[in-house]
C-alpha positions as CSV (number, residue, x, y, z in Angstrom):
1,X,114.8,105.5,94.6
2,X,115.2,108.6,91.9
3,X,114.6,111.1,95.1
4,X,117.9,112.1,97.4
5,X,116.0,114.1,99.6
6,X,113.3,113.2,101.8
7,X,111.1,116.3,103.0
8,X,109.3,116.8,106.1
9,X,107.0,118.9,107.9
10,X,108.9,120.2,110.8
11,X,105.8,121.4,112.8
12,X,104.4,117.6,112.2
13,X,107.4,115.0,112.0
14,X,110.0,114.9,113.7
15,X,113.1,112.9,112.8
16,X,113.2,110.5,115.4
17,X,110.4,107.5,116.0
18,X,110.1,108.3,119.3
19,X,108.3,111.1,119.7
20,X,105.6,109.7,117.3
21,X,105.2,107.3,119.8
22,X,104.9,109.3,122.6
23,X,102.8,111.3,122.3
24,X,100.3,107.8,120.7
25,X,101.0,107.0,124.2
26,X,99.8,109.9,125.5
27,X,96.6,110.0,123.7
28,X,96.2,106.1,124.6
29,X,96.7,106.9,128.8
30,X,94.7,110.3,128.4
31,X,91.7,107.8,127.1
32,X,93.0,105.7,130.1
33,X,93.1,103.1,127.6
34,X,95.5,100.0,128.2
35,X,97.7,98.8,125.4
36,X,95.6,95.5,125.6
37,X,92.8,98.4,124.7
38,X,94.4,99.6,121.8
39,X,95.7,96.3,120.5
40,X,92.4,94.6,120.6
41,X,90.4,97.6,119.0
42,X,93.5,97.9,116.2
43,X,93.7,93.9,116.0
44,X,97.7,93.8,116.6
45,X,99.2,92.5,119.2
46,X,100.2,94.0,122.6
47,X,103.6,93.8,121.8
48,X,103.6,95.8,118.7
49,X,101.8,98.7,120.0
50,X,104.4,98.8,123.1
51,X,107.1,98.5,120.1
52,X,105.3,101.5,118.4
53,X,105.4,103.8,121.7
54,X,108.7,102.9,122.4
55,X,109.7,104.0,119.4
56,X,111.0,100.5,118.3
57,X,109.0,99.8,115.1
58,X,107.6,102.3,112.4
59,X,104.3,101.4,111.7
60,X,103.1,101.1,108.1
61,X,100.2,103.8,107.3
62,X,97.0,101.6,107.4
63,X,98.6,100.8,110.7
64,X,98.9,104.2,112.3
65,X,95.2,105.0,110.7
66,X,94.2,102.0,112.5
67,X,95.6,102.8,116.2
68,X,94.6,106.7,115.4
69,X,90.8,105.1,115.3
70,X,90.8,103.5,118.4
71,X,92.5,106.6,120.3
72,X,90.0,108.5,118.4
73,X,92.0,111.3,116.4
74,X,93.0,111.6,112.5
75,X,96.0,110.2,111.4
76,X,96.9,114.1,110.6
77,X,97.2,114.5,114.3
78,X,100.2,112.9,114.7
79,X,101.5,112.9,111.4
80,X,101.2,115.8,108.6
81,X,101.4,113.7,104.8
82,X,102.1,116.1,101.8
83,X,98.4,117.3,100.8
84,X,98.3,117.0,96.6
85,X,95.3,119.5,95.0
86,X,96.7,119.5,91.6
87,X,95.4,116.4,89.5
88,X,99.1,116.1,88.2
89,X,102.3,115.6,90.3
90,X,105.9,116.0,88.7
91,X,108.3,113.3,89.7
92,X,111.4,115.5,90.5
93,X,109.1,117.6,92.6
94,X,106.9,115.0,94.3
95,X,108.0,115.2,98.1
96,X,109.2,111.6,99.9
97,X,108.3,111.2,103.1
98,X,108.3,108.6,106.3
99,X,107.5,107.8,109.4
100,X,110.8,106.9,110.3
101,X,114.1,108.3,110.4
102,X,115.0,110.1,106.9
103,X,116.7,108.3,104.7
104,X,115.7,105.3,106.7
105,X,112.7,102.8,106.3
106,X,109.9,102.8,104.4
107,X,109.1,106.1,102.2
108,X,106.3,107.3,100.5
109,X,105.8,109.6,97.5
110,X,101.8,110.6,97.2
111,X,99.9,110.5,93.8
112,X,96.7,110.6,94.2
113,X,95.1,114.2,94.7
114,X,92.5,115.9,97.0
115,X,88.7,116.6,96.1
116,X,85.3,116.7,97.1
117,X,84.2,112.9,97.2
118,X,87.6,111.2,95.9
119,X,87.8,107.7,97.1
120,X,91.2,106.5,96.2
121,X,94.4,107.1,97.9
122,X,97.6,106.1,95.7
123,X,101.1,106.0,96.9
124,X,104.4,105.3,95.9
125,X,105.7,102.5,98.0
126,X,109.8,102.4,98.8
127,X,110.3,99.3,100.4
128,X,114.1,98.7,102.3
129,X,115.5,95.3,101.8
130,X,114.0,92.7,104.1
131,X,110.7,95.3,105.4
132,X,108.0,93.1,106.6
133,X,105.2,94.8,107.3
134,X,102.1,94.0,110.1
135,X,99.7,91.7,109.3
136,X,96.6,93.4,108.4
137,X,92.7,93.7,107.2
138,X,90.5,96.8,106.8
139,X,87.7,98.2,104.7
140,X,87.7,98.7,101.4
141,X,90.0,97.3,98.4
142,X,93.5,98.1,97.2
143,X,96.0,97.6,94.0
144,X,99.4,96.5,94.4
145,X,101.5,96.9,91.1
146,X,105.1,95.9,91.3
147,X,107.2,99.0,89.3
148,X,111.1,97.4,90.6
149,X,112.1,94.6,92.1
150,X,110.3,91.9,94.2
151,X,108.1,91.7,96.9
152,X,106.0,88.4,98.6
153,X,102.4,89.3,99.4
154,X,100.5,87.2,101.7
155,X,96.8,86.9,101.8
156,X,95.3,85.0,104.1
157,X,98.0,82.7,104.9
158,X,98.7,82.2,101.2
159,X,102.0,83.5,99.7
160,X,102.8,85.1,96.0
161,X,105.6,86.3,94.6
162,X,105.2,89.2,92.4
163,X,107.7,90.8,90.5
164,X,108.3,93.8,88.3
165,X,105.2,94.6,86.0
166,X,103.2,92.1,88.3
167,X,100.0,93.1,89.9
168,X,97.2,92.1,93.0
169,X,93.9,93.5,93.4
170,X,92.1,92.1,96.4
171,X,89.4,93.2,99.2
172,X,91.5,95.1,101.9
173,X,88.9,92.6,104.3
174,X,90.9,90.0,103.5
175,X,94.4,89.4,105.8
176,X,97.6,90.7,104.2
177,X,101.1,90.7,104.9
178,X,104.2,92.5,102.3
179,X,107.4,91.4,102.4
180,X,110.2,92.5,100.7
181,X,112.3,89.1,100.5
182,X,114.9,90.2,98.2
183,X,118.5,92.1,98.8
184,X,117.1,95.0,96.6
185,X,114.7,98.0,96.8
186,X,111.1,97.3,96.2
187,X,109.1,100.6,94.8
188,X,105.1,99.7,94.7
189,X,102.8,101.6,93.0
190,X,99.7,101.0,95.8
191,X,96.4,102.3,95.5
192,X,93.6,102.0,98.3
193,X,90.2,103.1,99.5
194,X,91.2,103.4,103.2
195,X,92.1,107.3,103.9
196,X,95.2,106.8,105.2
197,X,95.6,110.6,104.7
198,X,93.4,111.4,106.9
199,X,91.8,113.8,105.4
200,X,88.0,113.5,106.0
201,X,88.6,109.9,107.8
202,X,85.0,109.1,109.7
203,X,85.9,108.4,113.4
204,X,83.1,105.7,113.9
205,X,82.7,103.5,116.9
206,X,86.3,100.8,116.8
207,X,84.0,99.1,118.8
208,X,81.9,98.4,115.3
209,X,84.8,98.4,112.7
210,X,86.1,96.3,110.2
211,X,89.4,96.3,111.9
212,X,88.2,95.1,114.9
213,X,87.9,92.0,113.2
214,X,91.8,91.5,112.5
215,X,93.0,90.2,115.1
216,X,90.4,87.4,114.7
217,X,91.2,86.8,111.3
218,X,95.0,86.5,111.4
219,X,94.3,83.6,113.8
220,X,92.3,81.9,111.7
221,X,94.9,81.9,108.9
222,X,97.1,79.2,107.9
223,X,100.4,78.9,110.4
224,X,102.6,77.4,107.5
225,X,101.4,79.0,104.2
226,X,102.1,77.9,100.6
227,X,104.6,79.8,98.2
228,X,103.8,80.0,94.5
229,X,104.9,81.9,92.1
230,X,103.2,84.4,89.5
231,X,99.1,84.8,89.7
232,X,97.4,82.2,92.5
233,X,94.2,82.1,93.8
């Protein structure tokens, strides 16, 4: 990663995992929602949402948006991304920020900018050796395009390994999974049509969304998955 600081709003994130969680716990018991509430609505499991309060595991951005629906708040409510009005960004000025501890976990850097009816969200992916992320499946599509190192993307049960200079475009509807198999950094360009900024993000019914429909499609995938390598479909 060219960035050796990673910035942070201090009135929005705080350092430590743990008070992200708490207070998604709070929301969750002032709903009085059980965690098997909030895991069926997000389609995870029980045991990472408990993981998430607890402050055990940082979860991925599409993952936070997707608990923040079922509690029923932006994603901004509990955590403050770097808001980007100018169509450009500079790389040595671009902030780099996480859910995690600094300097630890996944980072971000954001690309894409705000305006009246933009539709795609672009990010910057820094990916620690051996980060698995959550299987998941939302509205919308998204872009993965590899810009260092490695990275094994699962959709639906099927695995690929992409590389540097390697891409995937796919319907966000269908289940994935990113894993960074390698002893190296992975840095992802990503682009999606999920707000995962939360800026504008419709709160809807989670009773009638897409990602209810998760949990019932990581089931369905294949329990020992194919590897290839390079483009498969």
């Amino acid at each position: 990663m060219s960035k050796s600081q990673i910035t942070e709003n201090e009135d929005d994130v705080t350092p430590a995992i743990a008070p992200l969680g708490e207070r998604l716990r709070q929301r969750r018991k002032a709903l009085k929602l059980t965690l098997q509430d909030v895991a069926d609505g997000a389609g995870f499991s029980v045991g990472f949402i408990s993981q998430i309060e607890r402050g055990i595991t940082v979860p991925s951005l599409t993952s936070l948006v997707a608990v923040c629906r079922v509690l029923k708040e932006d994603v901004g409510t509990f955590f403050q991304q770097p808001r980007v009005d100018d169509p450009v960004t500079r790389r040595e000025t671009r902030p780099v920020y996480g859910l995690g501890i600094p300097g630890h976990g996944v980072t971000y850097e954001r690309l894409s900018a705000s305006f009246p009816g933009n539709v795609l969200r672009s990010t910057l992916i820094h990916e620690p050796p051996g980060y698995r992320s959550e299987p998941m499946s939302h509205e919308g599509e998204e872009i993965f395009y590899i810009v260092s190192g490695a990275l094994t993307l699962e959709l639906d049960g099927q695995r690929t390994i992409l590389e540097a200079g390697d891409a995937a475009h796919f319907p966000s509807t269908r289940v994935h999974v990113t894993w960074n198999h390698t002893t190296e950094p992975a840095t992802i360009f990503h682009t999606c049509t999920m707000d995962v900024f939360g800026e504008g993000e419709p709160k809807g019914d989670p009773n009638t969304s897409l990602v209810v429909t998760r949990a019932v499609n990581r089931r369905n995938a294949p329990k020992k998955p194919k590897v290839t390598k390079g483009n498969s479909t």
